[in-house]
C-alpha positions in Angstrom: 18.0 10.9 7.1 18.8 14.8 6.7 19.7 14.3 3.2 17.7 16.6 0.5 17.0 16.5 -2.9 19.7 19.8 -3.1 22.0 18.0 -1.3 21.9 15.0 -4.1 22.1 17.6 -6.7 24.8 19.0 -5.5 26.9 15.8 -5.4 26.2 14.8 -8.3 26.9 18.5 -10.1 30.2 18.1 -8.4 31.0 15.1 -10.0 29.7 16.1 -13.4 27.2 14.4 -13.2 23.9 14.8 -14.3 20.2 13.3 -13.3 16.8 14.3 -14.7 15.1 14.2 -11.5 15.7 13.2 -7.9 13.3 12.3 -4.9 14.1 11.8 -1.8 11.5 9.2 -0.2 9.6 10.8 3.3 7.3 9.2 6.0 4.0 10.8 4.6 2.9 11.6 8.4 6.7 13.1 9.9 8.1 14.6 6.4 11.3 12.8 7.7 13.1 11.0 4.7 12.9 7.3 5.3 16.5 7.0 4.1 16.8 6.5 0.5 15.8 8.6 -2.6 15.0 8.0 -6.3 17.5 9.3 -9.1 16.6 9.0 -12.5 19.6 10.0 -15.1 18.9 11.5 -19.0 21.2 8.4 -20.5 21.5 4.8 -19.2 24.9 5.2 -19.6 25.3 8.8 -16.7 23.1 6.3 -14.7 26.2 3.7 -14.6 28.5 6.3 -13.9 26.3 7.7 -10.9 25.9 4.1 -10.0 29.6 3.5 -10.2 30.6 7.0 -8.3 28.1 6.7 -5.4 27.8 2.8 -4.6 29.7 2.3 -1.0 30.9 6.0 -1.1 30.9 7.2 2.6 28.9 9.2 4.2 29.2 10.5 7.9 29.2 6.7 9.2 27.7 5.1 6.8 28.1 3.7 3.4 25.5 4.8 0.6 24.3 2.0 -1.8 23.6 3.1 -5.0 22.0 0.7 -7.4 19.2 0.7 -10.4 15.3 0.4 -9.1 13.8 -2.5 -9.0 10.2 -3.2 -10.3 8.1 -3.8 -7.2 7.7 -8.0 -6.4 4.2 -8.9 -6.3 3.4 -9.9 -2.6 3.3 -13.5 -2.5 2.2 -16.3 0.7 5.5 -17.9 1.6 3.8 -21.0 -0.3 4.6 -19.9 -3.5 3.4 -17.6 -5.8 0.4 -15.6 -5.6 -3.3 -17.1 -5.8 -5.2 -16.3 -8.7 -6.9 -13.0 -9.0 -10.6 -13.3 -9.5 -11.9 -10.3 -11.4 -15.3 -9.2 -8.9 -17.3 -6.1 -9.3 -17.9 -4.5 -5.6 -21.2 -3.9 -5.3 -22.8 -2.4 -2.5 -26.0 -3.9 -1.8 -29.0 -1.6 -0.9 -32.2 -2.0 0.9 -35.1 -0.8 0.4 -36.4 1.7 2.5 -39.8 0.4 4.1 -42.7 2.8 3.2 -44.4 4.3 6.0 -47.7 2.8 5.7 -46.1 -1.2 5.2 -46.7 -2.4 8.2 -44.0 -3.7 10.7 -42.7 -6.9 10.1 -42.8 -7.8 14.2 -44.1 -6.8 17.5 -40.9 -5.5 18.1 -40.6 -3.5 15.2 -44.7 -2.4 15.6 -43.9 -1.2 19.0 -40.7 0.7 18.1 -42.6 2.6 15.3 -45.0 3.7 17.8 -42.8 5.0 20.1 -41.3 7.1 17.0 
């Protein structure tokens, strides 16, 4: 959890290893890293070897896993897959302001517009 982008760097630079960029993944509300980060490497082939260096390496008492990013999985129901998307335009509906000379529409609405 106290893991930083540095830190990362720093492994990897004394491994000889290189990435292109690193982010470390934080709770947008605390700032405190959720526990895992994003490295991406220049070559697919210094991603392997950060792959193969850093995959169950220790650290503190715990294991790091180190393995290439998944696309995200579309949420699904536990039915199956997902339901059909139908395309829809949002579209707030508006109503017309009544003028002030229409009358009111009910005794309700007649006595209320006396009162204002």
């Amino acid at each position: 959890m106290w893991v930083t982008a540095d830190d990362i760097r720093t492994w990897l630079s004394a491994e000889d290893l290189v990435a292109d960029s690193i982010k470390v993944i934080r709770n947008h509300e605390t700032q405190e890293s959720k526990g895992f980060a994003f490295v991406e490497a220049p070559t697919p082939d210094e991603m392997q070897a950060i792959i193969k260096r850093f995959d169950r390496a220790p650290l503190e008492d715990r294991l790091l896993r180190a393995n290439p990013a998944q696309p995200t999985k579309p949420k699904s129901g536990p039915a199956g897959p997902p339901p059909e998307r139908v395309q829809r335009r949002d579209v707030k509906a508006r109503r017309a302001k009544p003028s002030k000379d229409a009358p009111p529409k009910s005794a309700f609405a007649a006595e209320l517009a006396k009162a204002l």
